[in-house]
C-alpha positions as CSV (number, residue, x, y, z in Angstrom):
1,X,50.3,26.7,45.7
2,X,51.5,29.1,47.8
3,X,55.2,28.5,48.8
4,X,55.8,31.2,51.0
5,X,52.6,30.7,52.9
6,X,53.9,27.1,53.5
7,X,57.7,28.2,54.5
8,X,55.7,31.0,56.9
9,X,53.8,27.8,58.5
10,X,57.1,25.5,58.4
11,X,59.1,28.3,59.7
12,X,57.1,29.4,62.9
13,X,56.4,25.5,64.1
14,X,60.4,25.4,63.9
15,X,61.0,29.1,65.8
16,X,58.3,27.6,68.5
17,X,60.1,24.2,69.1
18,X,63.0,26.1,69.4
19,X,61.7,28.0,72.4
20,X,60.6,31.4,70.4
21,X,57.4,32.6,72.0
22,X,54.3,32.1,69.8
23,X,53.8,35.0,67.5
24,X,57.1,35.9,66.5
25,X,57.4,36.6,63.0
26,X,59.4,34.5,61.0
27,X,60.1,37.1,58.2
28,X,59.9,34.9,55.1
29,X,60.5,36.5,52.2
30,X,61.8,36.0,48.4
31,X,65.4,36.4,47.9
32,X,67.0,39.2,45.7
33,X,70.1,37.0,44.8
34,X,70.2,33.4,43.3
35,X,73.4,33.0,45.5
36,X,71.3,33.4,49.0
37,X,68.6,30.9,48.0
38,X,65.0,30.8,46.7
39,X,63.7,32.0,49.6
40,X,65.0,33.3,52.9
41,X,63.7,33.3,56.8
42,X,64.8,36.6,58.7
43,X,63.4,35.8,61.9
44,X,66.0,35.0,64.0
45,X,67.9,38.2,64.8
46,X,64.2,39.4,66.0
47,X,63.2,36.9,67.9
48,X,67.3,36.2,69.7
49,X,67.3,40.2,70.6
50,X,64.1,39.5,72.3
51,X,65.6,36.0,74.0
52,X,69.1,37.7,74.0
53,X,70.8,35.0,72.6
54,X,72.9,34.5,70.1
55,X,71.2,34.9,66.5
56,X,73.2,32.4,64.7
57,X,72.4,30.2,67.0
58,X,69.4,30.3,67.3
59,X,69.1,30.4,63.3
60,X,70.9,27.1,64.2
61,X,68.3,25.8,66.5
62,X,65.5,26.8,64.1
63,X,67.2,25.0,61.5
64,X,67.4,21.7,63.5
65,X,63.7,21.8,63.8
66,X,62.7,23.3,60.2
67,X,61.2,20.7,58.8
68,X,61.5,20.7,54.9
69,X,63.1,17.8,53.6
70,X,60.5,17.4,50.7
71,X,61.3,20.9,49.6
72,X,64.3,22.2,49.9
73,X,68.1,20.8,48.5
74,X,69.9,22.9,51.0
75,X,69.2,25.5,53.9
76,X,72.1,27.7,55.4
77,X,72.7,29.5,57.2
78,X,74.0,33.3,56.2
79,X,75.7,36.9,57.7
80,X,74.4,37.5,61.5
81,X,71.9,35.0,61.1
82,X,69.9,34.3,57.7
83,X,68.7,31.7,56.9
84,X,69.2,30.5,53.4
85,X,66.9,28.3,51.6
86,X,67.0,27.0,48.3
87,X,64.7,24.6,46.8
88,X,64.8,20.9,45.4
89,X,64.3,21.2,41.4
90,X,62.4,17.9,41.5
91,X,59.9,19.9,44.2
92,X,60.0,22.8,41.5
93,X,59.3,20.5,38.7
94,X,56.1,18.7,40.1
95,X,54.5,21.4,41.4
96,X,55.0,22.8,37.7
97,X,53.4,20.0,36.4
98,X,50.3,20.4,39.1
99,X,50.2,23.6,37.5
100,X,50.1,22.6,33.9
101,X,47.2,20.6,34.3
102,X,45.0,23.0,36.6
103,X,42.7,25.3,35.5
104,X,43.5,27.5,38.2
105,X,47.7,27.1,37.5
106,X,48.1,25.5,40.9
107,X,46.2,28.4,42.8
108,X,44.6,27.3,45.2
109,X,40.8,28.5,46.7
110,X,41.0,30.3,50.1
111,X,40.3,28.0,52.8
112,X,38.8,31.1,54.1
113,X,36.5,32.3,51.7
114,X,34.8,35.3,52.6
115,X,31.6,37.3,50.9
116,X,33.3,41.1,49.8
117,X,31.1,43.6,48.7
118,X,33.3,45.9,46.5
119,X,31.7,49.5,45.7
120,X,33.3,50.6,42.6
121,X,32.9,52.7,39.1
122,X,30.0,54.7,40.6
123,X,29.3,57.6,37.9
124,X,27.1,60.3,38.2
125,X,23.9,59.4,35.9
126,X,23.5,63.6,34.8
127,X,27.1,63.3,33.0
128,X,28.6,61.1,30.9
129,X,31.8,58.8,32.2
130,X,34.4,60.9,32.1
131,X,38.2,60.0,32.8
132,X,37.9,60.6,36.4
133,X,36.2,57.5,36.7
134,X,38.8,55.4,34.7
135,X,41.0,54.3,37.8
136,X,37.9,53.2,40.1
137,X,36.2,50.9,37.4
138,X,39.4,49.4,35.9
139,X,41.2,48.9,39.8
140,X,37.7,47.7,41.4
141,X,37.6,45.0,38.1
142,X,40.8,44.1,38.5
143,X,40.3,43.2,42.3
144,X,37.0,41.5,41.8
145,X,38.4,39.4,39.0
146,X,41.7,38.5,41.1
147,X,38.8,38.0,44.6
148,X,36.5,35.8,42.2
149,X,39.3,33.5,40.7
150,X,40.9,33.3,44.6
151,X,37.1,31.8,46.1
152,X,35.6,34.6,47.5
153,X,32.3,35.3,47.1
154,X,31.8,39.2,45.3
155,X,29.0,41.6,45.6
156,X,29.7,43.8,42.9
157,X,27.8,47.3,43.5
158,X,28.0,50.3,41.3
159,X,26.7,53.5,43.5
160,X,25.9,55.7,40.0
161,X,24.5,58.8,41.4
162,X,20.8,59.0,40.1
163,X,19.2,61.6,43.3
164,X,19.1,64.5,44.3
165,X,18.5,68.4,43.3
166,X,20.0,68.3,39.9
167,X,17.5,65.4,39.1
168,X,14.4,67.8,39.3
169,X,16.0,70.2,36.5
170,X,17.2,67.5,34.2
171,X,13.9,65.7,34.2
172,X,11.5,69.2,33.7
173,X,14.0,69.9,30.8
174,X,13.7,66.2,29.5
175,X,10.0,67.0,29.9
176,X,10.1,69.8,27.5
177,X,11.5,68.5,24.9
178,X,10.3,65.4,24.3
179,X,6.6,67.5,24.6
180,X,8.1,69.1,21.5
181,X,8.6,65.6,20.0
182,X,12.2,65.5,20.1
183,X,13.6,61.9,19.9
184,X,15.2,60.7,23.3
185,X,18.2,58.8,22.5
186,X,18.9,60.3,19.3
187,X,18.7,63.6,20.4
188,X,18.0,64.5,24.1
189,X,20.3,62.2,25.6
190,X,23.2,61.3,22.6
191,X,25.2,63.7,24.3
192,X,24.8,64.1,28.6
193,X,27.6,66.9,28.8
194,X,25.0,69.1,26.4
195,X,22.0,68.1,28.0
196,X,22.9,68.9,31.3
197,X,24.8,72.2,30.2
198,X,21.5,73.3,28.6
199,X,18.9,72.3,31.4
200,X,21.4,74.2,34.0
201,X,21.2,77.6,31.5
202,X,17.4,77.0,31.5
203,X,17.7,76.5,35.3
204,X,19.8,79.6,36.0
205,X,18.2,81.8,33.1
206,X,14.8,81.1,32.2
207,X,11.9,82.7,34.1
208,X,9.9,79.5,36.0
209,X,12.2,77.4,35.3
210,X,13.6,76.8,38.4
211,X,10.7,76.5,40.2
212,X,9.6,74.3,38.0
213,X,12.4,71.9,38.9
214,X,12.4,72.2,42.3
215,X,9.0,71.6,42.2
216,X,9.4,68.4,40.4
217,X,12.7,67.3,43.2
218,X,9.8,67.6,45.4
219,X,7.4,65.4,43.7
220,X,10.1,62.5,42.4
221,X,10.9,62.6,46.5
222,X,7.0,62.1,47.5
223,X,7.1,59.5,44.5
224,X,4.9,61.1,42.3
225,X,4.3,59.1,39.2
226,X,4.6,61.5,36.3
227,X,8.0,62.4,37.8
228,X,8.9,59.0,38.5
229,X,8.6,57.9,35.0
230,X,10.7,60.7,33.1
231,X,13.3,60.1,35.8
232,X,13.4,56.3,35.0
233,X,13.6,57.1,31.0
234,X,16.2,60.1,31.7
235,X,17.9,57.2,34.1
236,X,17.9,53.9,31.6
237,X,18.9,55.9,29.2
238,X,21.8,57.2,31.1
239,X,22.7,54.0,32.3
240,X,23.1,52.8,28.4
241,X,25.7,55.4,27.6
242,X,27.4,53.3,31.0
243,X,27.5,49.7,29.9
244,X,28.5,51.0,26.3
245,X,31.7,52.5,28.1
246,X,31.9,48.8,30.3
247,X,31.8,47.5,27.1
248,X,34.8,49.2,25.3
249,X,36.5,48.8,28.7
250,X,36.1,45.2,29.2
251,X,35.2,45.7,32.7
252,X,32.4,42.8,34.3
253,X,30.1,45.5,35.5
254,X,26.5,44.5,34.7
255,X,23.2,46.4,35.4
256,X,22.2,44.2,37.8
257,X,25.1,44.7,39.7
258,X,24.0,48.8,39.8
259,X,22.8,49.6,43.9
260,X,22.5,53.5,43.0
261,X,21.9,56.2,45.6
262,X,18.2,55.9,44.5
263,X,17.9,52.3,45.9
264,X,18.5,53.9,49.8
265,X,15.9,56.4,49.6
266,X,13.7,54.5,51.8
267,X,16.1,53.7,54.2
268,X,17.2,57.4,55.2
269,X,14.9,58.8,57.4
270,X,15.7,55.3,59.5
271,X,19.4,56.2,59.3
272,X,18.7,59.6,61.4
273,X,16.3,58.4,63.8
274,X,19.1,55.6,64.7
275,X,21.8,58.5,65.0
276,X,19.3,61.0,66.8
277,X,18.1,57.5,69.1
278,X,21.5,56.7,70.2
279,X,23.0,60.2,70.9
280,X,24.9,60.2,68.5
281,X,23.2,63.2,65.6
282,X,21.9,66.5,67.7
283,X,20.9,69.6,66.0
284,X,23.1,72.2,64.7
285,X,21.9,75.3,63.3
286,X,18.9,73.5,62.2
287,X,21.2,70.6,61.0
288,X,21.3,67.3,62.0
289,X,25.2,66.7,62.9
290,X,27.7,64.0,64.3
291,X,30.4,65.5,66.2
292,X,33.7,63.1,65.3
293,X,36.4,63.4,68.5
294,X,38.2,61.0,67.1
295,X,39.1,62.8,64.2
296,X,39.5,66.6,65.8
297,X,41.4,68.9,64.2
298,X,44.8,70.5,65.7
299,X,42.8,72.9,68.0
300,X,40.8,70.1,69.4
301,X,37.7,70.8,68.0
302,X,35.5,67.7,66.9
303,X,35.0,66.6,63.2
304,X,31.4,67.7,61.9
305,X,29.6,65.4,60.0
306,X,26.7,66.6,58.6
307,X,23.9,64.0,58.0
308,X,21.0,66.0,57.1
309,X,20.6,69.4,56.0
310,X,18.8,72.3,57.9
311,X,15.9,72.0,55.2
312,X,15.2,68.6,56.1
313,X,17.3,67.1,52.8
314,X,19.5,64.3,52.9
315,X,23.7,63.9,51.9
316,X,25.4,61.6,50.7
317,X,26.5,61.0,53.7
318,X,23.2,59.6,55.1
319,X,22.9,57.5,51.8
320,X,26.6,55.9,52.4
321,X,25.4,55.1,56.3
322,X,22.3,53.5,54.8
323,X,25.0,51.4,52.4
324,X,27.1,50.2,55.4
325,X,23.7,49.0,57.1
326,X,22.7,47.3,54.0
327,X,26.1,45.8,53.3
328,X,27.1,44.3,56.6
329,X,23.8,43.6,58.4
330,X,21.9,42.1,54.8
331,X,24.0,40.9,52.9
332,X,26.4,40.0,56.1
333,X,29.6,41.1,54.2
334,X,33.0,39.6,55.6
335,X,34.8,43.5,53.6
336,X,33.6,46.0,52.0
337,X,35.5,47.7,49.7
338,X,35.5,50.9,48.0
339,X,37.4,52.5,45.5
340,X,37.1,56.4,45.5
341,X,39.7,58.9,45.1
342,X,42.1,60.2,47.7
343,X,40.3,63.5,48.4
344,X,37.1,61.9,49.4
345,X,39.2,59.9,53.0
346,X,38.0,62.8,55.8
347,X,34.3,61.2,54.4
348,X,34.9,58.1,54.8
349,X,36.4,58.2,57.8
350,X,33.4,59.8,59.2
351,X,31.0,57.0,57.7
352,X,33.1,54.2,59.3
353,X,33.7,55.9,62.5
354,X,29.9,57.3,63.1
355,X,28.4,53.6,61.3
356,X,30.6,51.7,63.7
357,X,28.8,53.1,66.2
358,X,25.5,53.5,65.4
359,X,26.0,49.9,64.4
360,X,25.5,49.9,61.0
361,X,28.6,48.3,60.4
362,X,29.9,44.8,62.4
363,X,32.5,44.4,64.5
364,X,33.0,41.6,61.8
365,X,32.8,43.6,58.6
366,X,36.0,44.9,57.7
367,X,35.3,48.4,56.1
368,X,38.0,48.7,53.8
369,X,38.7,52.6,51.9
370,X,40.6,52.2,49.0
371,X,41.7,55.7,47.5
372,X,43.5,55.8,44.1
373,X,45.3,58.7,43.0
374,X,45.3,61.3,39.7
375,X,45.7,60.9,36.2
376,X,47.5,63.8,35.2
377,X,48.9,65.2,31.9
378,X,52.3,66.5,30.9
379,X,52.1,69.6,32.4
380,X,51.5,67.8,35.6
381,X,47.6,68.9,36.4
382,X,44.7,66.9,36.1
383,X,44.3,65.1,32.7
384,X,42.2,68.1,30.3
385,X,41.2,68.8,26.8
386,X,43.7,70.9,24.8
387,X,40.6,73.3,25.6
388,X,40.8,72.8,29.5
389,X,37.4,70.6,29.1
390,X,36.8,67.5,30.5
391,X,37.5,64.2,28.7
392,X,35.3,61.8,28.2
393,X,35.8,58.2,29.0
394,X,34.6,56.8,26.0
395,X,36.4,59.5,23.7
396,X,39.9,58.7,25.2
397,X,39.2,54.9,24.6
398,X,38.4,55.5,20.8
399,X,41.6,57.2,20.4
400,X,44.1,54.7,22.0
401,X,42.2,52.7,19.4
402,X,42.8,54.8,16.9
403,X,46.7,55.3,18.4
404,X,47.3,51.7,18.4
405,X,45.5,51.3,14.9
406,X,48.3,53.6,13.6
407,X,51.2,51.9,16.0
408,X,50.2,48.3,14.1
409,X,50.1,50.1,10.9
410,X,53.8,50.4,10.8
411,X,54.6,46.6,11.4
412,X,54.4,44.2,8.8
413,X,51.5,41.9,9.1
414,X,50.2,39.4,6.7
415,X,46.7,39.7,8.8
416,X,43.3,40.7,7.5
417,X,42.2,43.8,8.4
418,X,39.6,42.4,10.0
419,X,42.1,40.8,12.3
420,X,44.1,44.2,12.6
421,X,41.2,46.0,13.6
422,X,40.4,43.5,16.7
423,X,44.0,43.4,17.6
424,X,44.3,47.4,17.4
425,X,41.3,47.5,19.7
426,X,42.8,44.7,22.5
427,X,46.1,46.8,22.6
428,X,44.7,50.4,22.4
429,X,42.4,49.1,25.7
430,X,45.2,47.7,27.2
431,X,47.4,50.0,26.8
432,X,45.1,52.4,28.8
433,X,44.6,49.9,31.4
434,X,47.9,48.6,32.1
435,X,49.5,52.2,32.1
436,X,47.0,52.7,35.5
437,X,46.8,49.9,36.8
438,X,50.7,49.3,36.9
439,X,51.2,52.3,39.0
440,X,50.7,52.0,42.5
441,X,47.2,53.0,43.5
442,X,47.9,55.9,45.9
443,X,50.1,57.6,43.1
444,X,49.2,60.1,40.5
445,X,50.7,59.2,37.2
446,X,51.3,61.2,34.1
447,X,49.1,60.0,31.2
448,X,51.7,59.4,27.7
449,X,50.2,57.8,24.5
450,X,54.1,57.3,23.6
451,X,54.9,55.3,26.4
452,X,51.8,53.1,26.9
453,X,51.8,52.0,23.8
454,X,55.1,51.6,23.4
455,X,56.3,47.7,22.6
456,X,59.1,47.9,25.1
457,X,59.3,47.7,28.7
458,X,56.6,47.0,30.9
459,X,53.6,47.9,29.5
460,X,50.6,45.6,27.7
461,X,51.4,45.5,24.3
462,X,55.2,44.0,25.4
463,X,53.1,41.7,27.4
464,X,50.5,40.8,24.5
465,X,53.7,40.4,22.4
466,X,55.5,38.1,24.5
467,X,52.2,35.9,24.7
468,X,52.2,35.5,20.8
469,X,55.9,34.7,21.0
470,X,55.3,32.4,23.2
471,X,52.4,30.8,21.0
472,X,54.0,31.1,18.1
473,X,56.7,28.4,19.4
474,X,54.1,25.6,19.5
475,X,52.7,26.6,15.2
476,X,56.5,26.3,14.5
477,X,56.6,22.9,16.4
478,X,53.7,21.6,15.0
479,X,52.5,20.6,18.0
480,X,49.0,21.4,20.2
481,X,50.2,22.8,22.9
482,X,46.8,21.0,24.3
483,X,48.2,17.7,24.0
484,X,51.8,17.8,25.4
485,X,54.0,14.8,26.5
486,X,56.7,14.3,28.7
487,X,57.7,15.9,32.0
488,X,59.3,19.3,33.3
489,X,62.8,19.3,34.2
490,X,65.2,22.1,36.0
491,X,68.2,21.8,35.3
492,X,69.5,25.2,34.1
493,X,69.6,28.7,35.9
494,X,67.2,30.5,33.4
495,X,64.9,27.3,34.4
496,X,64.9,27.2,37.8
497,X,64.4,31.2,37.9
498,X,61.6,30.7,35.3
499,X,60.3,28.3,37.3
500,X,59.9,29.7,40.6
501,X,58.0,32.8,39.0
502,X,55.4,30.8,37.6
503,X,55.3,29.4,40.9
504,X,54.6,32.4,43.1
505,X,51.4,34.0,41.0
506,X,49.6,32.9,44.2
507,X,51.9,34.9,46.4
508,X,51.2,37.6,44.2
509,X,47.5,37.5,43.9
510,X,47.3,37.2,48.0
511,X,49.0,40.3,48.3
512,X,47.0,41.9,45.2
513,X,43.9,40.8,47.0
514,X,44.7,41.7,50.9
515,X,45.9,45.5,49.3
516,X,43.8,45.9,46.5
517,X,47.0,46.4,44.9
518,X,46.4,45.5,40.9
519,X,50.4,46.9,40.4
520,X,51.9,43.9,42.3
521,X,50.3,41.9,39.5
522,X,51.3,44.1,36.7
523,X,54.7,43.9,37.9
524,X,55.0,40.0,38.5
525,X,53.6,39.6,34.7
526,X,56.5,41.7,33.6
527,X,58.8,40.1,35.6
528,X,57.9,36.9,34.3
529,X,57.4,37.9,30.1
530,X,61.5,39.3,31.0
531,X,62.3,35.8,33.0
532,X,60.5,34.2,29.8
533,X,63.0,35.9,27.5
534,X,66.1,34.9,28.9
535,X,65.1,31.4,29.4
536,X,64.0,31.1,25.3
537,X,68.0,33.2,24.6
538,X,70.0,30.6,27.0
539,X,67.8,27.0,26.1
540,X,66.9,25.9,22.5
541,X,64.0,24.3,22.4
542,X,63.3,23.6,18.8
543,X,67.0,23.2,17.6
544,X,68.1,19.5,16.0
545,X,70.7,18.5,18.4
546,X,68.4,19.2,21.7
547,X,67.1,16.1,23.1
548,X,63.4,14.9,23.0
549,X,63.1,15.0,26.9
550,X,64.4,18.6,27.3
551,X,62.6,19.9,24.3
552,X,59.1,18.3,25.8
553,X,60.1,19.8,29.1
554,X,60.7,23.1,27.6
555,X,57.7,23.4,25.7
556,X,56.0,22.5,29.1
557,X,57.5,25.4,30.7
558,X,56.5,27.3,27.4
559,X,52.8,26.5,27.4
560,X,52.4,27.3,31.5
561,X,54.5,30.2,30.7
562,X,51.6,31.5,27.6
563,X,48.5,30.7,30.3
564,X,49.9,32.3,32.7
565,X,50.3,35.4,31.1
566,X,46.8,35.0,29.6
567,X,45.4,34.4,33.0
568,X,47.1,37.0,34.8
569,X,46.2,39.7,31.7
570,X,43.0,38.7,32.0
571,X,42.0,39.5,35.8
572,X,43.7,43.2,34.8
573,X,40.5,43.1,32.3
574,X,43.3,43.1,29.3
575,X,42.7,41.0,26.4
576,X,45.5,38.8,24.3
577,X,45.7,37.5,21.0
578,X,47.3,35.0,19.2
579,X,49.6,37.1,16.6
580,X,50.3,40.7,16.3
């Protein structure tokens, strides 16, 4: 259920039978204050400056028309023209129980379900994940997960890097070595960030060796087979050290869902003809070029967009071309999304412009950029090593393991250590995940072990918490919170406010969903784990002298309270447990 969506509906049909023109906006939004409703429509100054009438009469008129009897108690109207609505508790209280029986918490599918390809992760397959790909796996997840449980239909695809130059050194050094005998996995390949450091010393210091390599760029490009085959062992393997990090990370990325740069080779020389065939790529010092005017600079000279090199090679910006024919004329995606930071918009901006019209990309096919912005450290630079190095993904996951291992350590727990260890690893991961994905996506953030793992404030161990609280009410009843009687009734504030929360996670997943905006979510969870606490200070549930129909109704609103947590930690990726 999606109240505001219905008020929006309910509100314009009254602005139009009060003689506002078709299209106005009605301006529904949540109120701030309990005292000026549940919900409020704003529309009416708008619309009577553009009638020039009076506003609070025309709120008036609106109001004679606004149908929503079944809903709302009262509707007012407020200040120059507000209008005020606040909601029947009995309205509140079925809709509750709707969404204590439904899977889905009363969310509804889209009655527009589209197919959205979303690009996201995409590591380069000669390193190792490093934490500059931590926001675009865990933000892309997050979105697919929230897109899936909504009704779309999702085309995950992870673009991993696996072509070009480098490719020819790595596999004539992966050649060498396992010539001397040298186990793959255990050796060669246990840790990328060596093997490529050595193979590019070989490359720039050893006598043949660079020919060598470009040599065999050549060959894996003609699809020679000897080439072929180390590049898909050097690839695999790669692609292991990947899922392992997926794993840890809780992310649904699978290997079938890779679509790597590799997979439009074919395709390229296609992509230039097109561009040269409709005007659109002429030569440029040797270079095949689109010249942008839409994006000129403050001189007025054109954007260049360079689609093949004066050598005959290709970019990456032929390969993403080739992705946006793919995408929207194969697999007839409704979006495409992408998740890539900041510094990488003047590219895309130059795909979608020069694909539009080479028509690679539908007038249908929303093409949808969606740069994130930097993890940085204390000193307010890119996240490093003490050393200055790069930190790898997997390596910064261990040690919010390790972090939280510690954190748990200091609470007393009558747990197995069994049972600590898989709790320490849920928080450690979460506490990484929520601490991104809780920021808005455009912003850089500061990266703090303290605070993410702090149990306070909004973070995912206060969330994981306030989920066990909530589940431990049910072992001190006695009672399977599977099996509940009675029915939900608002009757106090804390209820009422408790209940309209748990009544908007649609709202909030629309907006997550239509933004790619995981914070929204991360901040209605909060809100409602805080909303959850006041409720359990100001109404007993368990106490003697509460009566058997409050107590059942409470416990209702308790157990829609613990899945909807659950649910909504769970399409951020973040796990929950049972006790802590």
């Amino acid at each position: 259920m999606n109240i505001k969506q219905i008020l929006v509906e309910k509100a314009i049909a009254a602005m139009n039978a009060a003689g506002v023109p078709e299209g106005s906006n009605p301006a529904v939004t949540q109120s701030t204050r309990a005292q000026f409703g549940d919900y409020q429509i704003n529309g009416a100054m708008g619309a009577a400056k553009a009638l020039k009438m009076n506003p609070r009469e025309l709120a008036q008129k609106i109001i004679d028309n606004l149908d929503v009897a079944d809903i709302a108690a009262t509707v007012e109207i407020a200040g120059p023209g507000f209008i005020n609505i606040h909601l029947k508790p009995e309205f509140l209280a079925s809709s509750l129980m709707n969404a204590e029986k439904d899977a889905k918490l009363g969310v509804s599918e889209h009655g527009n379900a589209q197919k959205v390809v979303v690009d996201f992760s995409s590591p380069n397959l000669a390193k190792e994940m490093h934490v500059g790909h931590l926001r675009s796996t865990i933000i892309g997840d997050a979105v697919v997960r929230a897109l899936e449980f909504r009704g779309d239909t999702v085309v995950r695809q992870n673009h991993m890097g696996d072509w070009g130059t480098q490719f020819g050194m790595l596999i004539a050094h992966l050649e060498d070595l396992l010539n001397q005998g040298i186990d793959l996995e255990k050796v060669a390949l246990a840790d990328l960030e060596t093997f490529y450091r050595d193979a590019k010393k070989r490359f720039d210091d050893e006598e043949g060796f660079a020919d060598k390599a470009r040599d065999y760029v050549v060959k894996l490009q003609g699809g020679d087979a000897h080439c072929a085959k180390l590049w898909q062992l050097f690839i695999d393997t790669s692609v292991k050290h990947s899922e392992e990090v997926y794993a840890k990370l809780n992310v649904t990325l699978k290997r079938e869902d890779i679509m790597a740069e590799s997979a439009y080779n074919d395709a390229l020389v296609g992509v230039i003809e097109t561009l040269k065939a409709k005007g659109l790529a002429v030569e440029d010092q040797g270079a095949q070029v689109v010249f942008l005017e839409e994006l000129a600079n403050k001189d007025g000279e054109p954007s260049a967009f360079i689609v093949q090199k004066s050598g005959g090679g290709f970019l990456y910006a032929t390969t993403d071309l080739a992705a946006c024919d793919y995408r929207s004329n194969q697999l007839n995606a409704d979006r495409i999304l992408i998740f890539v930071d900041a510094r990488q918009s003047l590219h895309f901006s130059q795909v979608e412009l020069t694909a539009r019209k080479a028509g690679f990309l539908r007038d249908a096919t929303s093409y949808e950029f969606c740069p994130f912005g930097t993890m940085m450290g204390d000193d307010g630079k890119p996240f490093k090593t003490r050393t200055g190095g790069t930190v790898k993904l997997a390596d910064l996951l261990d040690e919010a393991i390790s972090r939280a291992t510690d954190k748990l350590a200091a609470r007393e727990s009558d747990l197995s250590e069994e049972a600590r260890a898989e709790i320490a690893r849920k928080v450690g991961i979460g506490a990484v995940k929520y601490a991104d994905l809780s920021k808005h996506r455009t912003s850089d953030y500061i990266f703090n072990w303290d605070t993410m793992l702090s149990f306070e404030g909004a973070t995912a161990p206060y969330l994981q918490y306030a989920y066990t609280r909530v589940r431990s009410i049910f072992r001190k009843a006695g009672v399977d919170s599977a099996n509940l009687a009675g029915n939900i009734e608002i009757n106090e504030p804390q209820e009422k406010a408790l209940a309209l929360k748990l009544l908007q996670l649609e709202e909030v997943l629309d907006l997550m969903i239509s933004e790619a905006t995981p914070h929204v979510l991360c901040g209605y969870l909060y809100e409602l784990a805080s909303l959850y606490m006041s409720f359990y200070e100001a109404c007993p549930i368990l106490k003697e002298d509460v009566a058997q129909n409050v107590r059942e109704s409470r416990l209702l609103l308790c157990n829609l309270v613990a899945k909807t947590l659950a649910t909504g930690l769970e399409l951020l990726g973040i796990e929950v447990m049972e006790q802590m």
